[in-house]
DOTORKOL-225552 format. One line per field, with one value per residue (C-alpha): z, x, y; residue number from 1. Coordinates in pm, whole numbers, plus 50000, padded with zeros to 5 digits. Example, Ala and Ser with C-alpha at 12.3 -4.5 7.8 and 13.67 -1.06 7.14 Angstrom:
BEGIN
up <- c(50780, 50714);
east <- c(51230, 51367);
north <- c(49550, 49894);
seq <- c(1, 2);
END
This chain:
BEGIN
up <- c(25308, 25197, 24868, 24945, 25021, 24630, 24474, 24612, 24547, 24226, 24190, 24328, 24081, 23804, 23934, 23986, 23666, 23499, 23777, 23664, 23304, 23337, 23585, 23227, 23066, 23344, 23653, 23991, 24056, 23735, 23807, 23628, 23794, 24166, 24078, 24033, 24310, 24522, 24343, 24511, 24824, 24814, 24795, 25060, 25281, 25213, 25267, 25573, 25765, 25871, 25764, 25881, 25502, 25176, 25064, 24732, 24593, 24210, 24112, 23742, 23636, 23901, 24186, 24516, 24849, 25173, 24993, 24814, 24431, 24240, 23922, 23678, 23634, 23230, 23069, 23359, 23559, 23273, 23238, 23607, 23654, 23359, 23557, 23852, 23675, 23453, 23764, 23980, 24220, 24410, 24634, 24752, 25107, 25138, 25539, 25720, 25747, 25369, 25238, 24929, 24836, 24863, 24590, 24395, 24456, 24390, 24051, 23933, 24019, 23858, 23531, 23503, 23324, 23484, 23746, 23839, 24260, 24155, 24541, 24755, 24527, 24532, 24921, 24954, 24725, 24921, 25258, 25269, 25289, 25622, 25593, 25455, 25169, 25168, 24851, 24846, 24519, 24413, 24664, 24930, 24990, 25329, 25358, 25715, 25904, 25924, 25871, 25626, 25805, 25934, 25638, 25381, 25514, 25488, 25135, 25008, 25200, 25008, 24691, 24700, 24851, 24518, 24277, 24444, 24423, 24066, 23926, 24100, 23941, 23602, 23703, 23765, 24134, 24383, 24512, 24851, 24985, 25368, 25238, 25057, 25358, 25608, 25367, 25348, 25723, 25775, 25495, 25648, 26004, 25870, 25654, 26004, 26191, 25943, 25627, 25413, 25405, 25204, 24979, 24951, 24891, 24553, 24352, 24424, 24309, 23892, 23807, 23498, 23502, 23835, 23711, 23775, 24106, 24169, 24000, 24212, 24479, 24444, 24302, 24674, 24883, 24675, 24645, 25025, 25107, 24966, 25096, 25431, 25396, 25326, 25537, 25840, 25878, 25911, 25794, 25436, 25416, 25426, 25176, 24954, 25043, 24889, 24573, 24516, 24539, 24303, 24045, 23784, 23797, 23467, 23344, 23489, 23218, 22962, 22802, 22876, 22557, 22518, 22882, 22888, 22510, 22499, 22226, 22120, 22116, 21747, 21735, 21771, 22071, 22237, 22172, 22386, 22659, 22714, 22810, 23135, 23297, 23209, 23297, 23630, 23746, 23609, 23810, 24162, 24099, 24321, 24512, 24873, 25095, 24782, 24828, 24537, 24566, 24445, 24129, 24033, 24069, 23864, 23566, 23597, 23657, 23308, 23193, 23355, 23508, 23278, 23086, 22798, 22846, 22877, 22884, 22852, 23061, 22870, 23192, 23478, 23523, 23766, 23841, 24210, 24459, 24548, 24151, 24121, 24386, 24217, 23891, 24064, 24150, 23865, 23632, 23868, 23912, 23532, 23465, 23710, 23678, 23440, 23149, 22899, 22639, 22803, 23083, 23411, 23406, 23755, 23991, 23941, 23570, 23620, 23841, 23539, 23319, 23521, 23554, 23181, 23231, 23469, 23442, 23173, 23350, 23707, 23916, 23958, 24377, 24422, 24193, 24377, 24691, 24587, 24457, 24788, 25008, 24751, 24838, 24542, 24501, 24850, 24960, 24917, 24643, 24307, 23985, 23583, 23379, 23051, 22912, 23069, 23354, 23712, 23952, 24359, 24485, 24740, 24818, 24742, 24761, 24913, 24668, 24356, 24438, 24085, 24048, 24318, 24414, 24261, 24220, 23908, 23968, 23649, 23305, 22982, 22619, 22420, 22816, 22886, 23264, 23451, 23786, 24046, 23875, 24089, 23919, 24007, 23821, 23849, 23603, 23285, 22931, 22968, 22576, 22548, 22899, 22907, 23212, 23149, 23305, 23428, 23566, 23410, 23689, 23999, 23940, 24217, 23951, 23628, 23772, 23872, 23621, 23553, 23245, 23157, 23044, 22760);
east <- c(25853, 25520, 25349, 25171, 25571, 25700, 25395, 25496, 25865, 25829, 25592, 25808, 26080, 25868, 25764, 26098, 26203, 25884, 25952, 26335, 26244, 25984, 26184, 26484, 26145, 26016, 26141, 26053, 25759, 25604, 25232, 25364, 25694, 25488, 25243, 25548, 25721, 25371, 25338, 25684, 25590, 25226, 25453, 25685, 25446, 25290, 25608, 25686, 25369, 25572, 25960, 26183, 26375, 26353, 26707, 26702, 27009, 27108, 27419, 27450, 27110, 26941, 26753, 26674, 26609, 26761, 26898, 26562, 26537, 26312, 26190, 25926, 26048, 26015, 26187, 26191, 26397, 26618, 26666, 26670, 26900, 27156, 27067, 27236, 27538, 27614, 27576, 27816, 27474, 27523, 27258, 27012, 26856, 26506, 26442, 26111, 26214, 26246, 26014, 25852, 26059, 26450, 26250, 26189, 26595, 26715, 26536, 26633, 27021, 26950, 26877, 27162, 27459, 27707, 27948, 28292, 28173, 27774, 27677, 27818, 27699, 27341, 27345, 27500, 27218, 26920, 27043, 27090, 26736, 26753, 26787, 26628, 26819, 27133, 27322, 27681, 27862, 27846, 28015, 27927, 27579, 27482, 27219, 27012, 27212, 26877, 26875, 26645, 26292, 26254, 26021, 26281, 26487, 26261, 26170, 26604, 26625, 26293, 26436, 26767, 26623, 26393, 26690, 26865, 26580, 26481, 26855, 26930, 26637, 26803, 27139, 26970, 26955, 26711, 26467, 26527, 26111, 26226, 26364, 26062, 25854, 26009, 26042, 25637, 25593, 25828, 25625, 25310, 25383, 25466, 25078, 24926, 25085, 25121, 24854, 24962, 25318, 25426, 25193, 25276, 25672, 25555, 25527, 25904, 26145, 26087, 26408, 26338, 26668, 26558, 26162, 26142, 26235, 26101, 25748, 25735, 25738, 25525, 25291, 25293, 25254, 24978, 24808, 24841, 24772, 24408, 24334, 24423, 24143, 23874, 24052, 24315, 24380, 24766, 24850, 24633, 24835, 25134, 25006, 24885, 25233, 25436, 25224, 25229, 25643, 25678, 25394, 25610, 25869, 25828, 26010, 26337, 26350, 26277, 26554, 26688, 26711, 26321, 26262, 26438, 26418, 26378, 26054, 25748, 25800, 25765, 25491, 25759, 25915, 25564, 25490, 25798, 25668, 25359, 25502, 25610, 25283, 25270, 25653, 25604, 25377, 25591, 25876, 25657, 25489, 25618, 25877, 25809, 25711, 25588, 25209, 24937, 24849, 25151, 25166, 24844, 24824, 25147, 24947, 24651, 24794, 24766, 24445, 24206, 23899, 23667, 23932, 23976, 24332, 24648, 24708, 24366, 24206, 23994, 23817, 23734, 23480, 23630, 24012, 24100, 24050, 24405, 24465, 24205, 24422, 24711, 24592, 24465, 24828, 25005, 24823, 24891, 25198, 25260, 25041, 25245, 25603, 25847, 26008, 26268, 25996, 25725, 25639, 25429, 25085, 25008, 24829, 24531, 24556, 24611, 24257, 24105, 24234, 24187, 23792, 23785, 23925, 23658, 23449, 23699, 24018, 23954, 23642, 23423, 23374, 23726, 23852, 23633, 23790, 24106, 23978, 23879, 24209, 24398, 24223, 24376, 23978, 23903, 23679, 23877, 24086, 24128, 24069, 24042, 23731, 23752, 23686, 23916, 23722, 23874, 23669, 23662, 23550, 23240, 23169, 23283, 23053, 23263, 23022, 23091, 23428, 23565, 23227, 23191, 23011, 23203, 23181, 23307, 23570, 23680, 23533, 23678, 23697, 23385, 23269, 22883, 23006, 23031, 23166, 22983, 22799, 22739, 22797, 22734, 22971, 22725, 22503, 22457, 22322, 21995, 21988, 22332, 22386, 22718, 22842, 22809, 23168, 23461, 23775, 24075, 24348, 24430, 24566, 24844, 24898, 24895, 25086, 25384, 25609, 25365, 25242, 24864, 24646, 24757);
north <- c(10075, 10026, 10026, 10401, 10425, 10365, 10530, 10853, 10861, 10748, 10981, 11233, 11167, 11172, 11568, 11662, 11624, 11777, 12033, 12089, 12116, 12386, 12585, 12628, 12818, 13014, 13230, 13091, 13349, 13202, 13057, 12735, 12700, 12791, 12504, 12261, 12331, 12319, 11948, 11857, 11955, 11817, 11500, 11570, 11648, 11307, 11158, 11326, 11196, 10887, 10962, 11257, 11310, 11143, 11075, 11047, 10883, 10821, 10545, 10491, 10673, 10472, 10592, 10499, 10574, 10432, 10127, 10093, 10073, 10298, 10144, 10182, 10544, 10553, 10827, 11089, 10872, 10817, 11208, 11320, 11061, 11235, 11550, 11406, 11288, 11627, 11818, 11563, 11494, 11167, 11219, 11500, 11456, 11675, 11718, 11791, 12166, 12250, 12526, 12559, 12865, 12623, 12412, 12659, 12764, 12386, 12357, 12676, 12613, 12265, 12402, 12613, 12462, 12234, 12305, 12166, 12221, 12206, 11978, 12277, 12532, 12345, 12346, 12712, 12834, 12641, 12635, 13032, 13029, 12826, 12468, 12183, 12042, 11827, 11781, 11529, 11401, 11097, 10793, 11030, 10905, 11017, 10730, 10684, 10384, 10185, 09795, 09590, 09490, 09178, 09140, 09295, 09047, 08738, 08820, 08836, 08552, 08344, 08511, 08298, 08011, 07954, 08038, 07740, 07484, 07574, 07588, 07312, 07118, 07288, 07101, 06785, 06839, 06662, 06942, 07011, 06985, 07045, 07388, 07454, 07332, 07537, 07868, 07804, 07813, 08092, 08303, 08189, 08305, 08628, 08687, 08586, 08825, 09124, 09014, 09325, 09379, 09102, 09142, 09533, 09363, 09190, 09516, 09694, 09437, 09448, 09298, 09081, 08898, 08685, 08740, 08307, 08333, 08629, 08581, 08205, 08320, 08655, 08414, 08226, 08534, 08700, 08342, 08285, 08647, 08565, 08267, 08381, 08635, 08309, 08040, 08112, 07736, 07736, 07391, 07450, 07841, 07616, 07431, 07695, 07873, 07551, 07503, 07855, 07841, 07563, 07634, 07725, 07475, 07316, 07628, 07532, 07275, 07524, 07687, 08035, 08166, 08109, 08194, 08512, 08634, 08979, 09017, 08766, 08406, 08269, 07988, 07706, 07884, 07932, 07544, 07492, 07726, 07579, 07302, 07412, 07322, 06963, 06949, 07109, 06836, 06587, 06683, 06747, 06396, 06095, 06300, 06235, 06479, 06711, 06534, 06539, 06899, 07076, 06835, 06897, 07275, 07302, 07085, 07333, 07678, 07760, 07586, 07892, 07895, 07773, 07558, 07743, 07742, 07471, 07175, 07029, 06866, 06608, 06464, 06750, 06987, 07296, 07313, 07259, 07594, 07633, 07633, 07903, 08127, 08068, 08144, 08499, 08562, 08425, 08674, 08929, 08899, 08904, 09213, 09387, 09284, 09432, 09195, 09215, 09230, 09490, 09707, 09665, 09712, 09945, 09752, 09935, 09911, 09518, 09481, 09647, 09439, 09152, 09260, 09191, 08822, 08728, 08483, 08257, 08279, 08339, 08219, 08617, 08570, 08487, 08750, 09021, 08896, 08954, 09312, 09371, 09227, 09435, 09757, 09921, 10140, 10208, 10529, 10829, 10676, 10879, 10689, 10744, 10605, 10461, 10752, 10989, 11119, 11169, 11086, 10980, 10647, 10729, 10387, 10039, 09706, 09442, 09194, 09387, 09594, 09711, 09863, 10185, 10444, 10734, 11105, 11270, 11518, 11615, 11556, 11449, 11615, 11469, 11318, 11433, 11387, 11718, 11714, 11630, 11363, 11094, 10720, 10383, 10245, 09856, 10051, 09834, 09942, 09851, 09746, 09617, 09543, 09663, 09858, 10219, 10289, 10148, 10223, 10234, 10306, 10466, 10819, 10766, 10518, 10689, 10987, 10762, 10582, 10276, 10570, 10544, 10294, 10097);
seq <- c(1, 2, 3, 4, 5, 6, 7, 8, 9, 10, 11, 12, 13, 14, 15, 16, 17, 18, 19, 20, 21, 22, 23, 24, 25, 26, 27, 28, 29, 30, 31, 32, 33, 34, 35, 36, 37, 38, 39, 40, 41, 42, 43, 44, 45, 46, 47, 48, 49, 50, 51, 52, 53, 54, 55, 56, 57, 58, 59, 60, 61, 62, 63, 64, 65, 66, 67, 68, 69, 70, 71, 72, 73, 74, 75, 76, 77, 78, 79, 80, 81, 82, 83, 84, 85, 86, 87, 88, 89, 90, 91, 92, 93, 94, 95, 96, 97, 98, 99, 100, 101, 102, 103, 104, 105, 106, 107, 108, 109, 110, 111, 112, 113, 114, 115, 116, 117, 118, 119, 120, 121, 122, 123, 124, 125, 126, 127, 128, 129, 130, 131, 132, 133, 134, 135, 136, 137, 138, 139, 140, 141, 142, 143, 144, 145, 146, 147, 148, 149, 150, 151, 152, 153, 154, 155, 156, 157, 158, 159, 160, 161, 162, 163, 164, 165, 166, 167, 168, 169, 170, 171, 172, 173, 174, 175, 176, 177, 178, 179, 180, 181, 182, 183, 184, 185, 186, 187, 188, 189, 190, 191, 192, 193, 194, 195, 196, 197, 198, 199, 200, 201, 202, 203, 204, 205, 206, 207, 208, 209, 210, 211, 212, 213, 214, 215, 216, 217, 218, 219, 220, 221, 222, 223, 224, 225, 226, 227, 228, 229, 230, 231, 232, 233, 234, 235, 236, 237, 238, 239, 240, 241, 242, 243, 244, 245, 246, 247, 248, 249, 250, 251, 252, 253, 254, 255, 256, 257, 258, 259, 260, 261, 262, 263, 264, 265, 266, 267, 268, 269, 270, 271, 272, 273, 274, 275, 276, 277, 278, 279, 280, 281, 282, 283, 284, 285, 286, 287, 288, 289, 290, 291, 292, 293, 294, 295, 296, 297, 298, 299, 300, 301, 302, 303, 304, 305, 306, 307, 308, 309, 310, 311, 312, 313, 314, 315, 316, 317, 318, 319, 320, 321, 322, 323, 324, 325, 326, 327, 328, 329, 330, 331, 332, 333, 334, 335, 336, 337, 338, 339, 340, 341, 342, 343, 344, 345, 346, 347, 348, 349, 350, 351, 352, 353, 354, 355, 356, 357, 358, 359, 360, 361, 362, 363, 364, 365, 366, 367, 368, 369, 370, 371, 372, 373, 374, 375, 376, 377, 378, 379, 380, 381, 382, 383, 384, 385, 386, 387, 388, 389, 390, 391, 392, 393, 394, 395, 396, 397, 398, 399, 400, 401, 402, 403, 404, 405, 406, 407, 408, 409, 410, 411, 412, 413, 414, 415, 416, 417, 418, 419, 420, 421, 422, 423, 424, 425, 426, 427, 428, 429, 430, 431, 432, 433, 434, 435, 436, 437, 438, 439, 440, 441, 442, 443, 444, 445, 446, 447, 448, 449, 450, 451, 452, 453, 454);
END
């Protein structure tokens, strides 16, 4: 499952339940409740390009589908999901044959009040009209006997791997570099062959309880992912790959209450934190088989690209290039990652911000390259300015990609834009020399559960 993959079913939940609620104000002939069921299947069809149903499951007010989690839902998740469990819904199964018309069925039955036999009445009601939808209580999930991928599989498998080597180093364990070295080969192997998919992995797995082991090695594919697109060497991937893995683990040494406290760090607390960078090196330097690189991008990871940040570095000029990817990924990663004390950032949101952090935390050419592998604004794509205007990316410039060709498509309140309007989004102030525009998200984005621009 890809990232297009999650964008549309979480997307698609976040419909459905607008979709539910305006079907309890307004009969299914209603303009409005015709234009949310033609949303849902907009979505379906989307869905069905490459799939033959989307099973949509829901355990405990959580959703998924096919075994995978759905997450950055918000607050329509939260209240579909209480849908599901006043009407006794376990799962409901949409197949390639549904019309627009059993939608428009489902949500009305949805919205009536609960029922002691509500699945079967939900798939008597829709499939009268032929087919299509599949409805089972809950610990009946009728889920598609498919295994993991061989990437899903290789990502669990990294995941548990780095929660041994950094609690162990919490217990006062010996890291294990041959593990480390051979995870790095075995992630490496798999960018060569198939340079998207793990990177597409690092945005659906948001839980903050494992975010350390988690965000390590995110922070390792996304880092690797771009320097594979500058440098296909395999022996300096690996490399990248293993610093990337054990960047942060200075913060295995930090304790949990301060690692995993759910709100802002007081100043004394933060003073603790940033020690994780000088501690990571620390514990990397000397070991054998660990080398000087990994040491010394764990020491620099947080100083940024033009040293503004920590620890200081008294005596060098430019931070080391595989520190500069990792510091790409690492800020990433964080944007887009949920924690106990905030949301994610979208990953269109998080290139915008990003943008604005160019130049003193990240080096501009390699940031633009990493704009460009993540092809988050390609040609086609829909997008939100600034200012509120929706507008499609015409062109991008692989030298300058957050700043397209685009075409207005819709204007904003108080917005002189009309659609239309054709923008190069390069185009600078010519008295403050400030871009005119700039984008502030992808819509597939803003629409789904990441919420809009903060």
């Amino acid at each position: 499952m890809n990232h297009d993959d999650i964008l549309i079913l979480n997307n698609f939940v976040r419909k459905f339940q607008v979709a539910r609620k305006e079907t309890q104000n307004y009969a299914p002939s209603h303009p409005v409740s015709v234009k949310a069921s033609e949303a849902l299947m907009e979505l379906l069809t989307s869905w069905f390009v490459s799939h033959d149903e989307l099973a949509l499951e829901c355990d405990n007010r959580h959703f998924s589908v096919m075994g995978v989690p759905l997450t950055q839902l918000g607050d329509p998740g939260v209240q579909l999901g209480a849908a599901f469990e006043e009407l006794g819904l376990g799962s409901l199964a949409f197949l390639r044959e549904v019309a627009r018309e059993q939608l428009q069925i489902l949500l009305k039955v949805m919205a009536e009040k609960s029922d002691p036999d509500m699945p079967s009445w939900i798939t008597k009601a829709v499939t009268s009209g032929g087919g299509g939808v599949r409805a089972l209580p809950p610990g009946d999930v009728d889920r598609p006997k498919s295994a993991p991928t061989n990437i899903g599989r290789l990502y669990d498998t990294s995941i548990t791997v780095v929660r041994n080597i950094l609690e162990g180093i919490r217990e006062g364990s010996e890291m294990d570099v041959q593990q480390v070295r051979s995870l790095s080969k075995q992630m490496v192997s798999s960018i060569l062959d198939e340079p998207k998919k793990l990177f597409l992995v690092t945005t659906s797995h948001p839980d903050f309880r494992e975010d350390l082991f988690a965000h390590s090695l995110d922070v390792a594919i996304v880092s690797t992912s771009l320097a594979a697109t500058l440098i296909r060497e395999r022996s300096w991937l690996e490399e990248v790959m293993f610093c990337g893995i054990v960047h942060d683990v200075g913060k295995s040494l930090i304790p949990k209450e301060i690692l995993y406290k759910p709100g802002k760090l007081d100043a004394a607390e933060w003073e603790i934190m940033m020690k994780h960078a000088e501690m990571g090196g620390h514990i990397l330097y000397g070991v054998p088989g660990v080398g000087d690189l990994a040491p010394q991008v764990a020491y620099e990871h947080q100083a940024k690209f033009d040293l503004s940040g920590y620890p200081k570095l008294k005596f060098k000029k430019k931070l080391h290039p595989v520190t500069q990817l990792v510091i790409i990924a690492d800020t990433y990663s964080a944007l887009t990652a949920v924690r106990a004390y905030k949301k994610p950032f979208s990953p269109g949101r998080s290139l915008s911000i990003m943008e604005e952090m160019s130049g003193t935390a990240f080096q501009p050419s390699l940031f633009n390259q990493f704009v460009v592998m993540s092809n988050f604004y390609a040609a086609g794509n829909r997008a939100r300015l600034a200012g509120g205007e929706l507008v499609e990316v015409i062109k991008v410039f692989p030298s300058s990609a957050m700043r397209p060709l685009v075409r207005v498509v819709e204007g904003a309140e108080g917005s002189e834009l009309k659609p239309g309007d054709m923008l190069d989004l390069g185009e600078r102030d010519p008295y403050s020399r400030r871009y005119k525009w700039s984008l502030a998200d992808r819509v597939d984005d803003l629409e789904n559960a990441y919420g809009a621009p903060a």
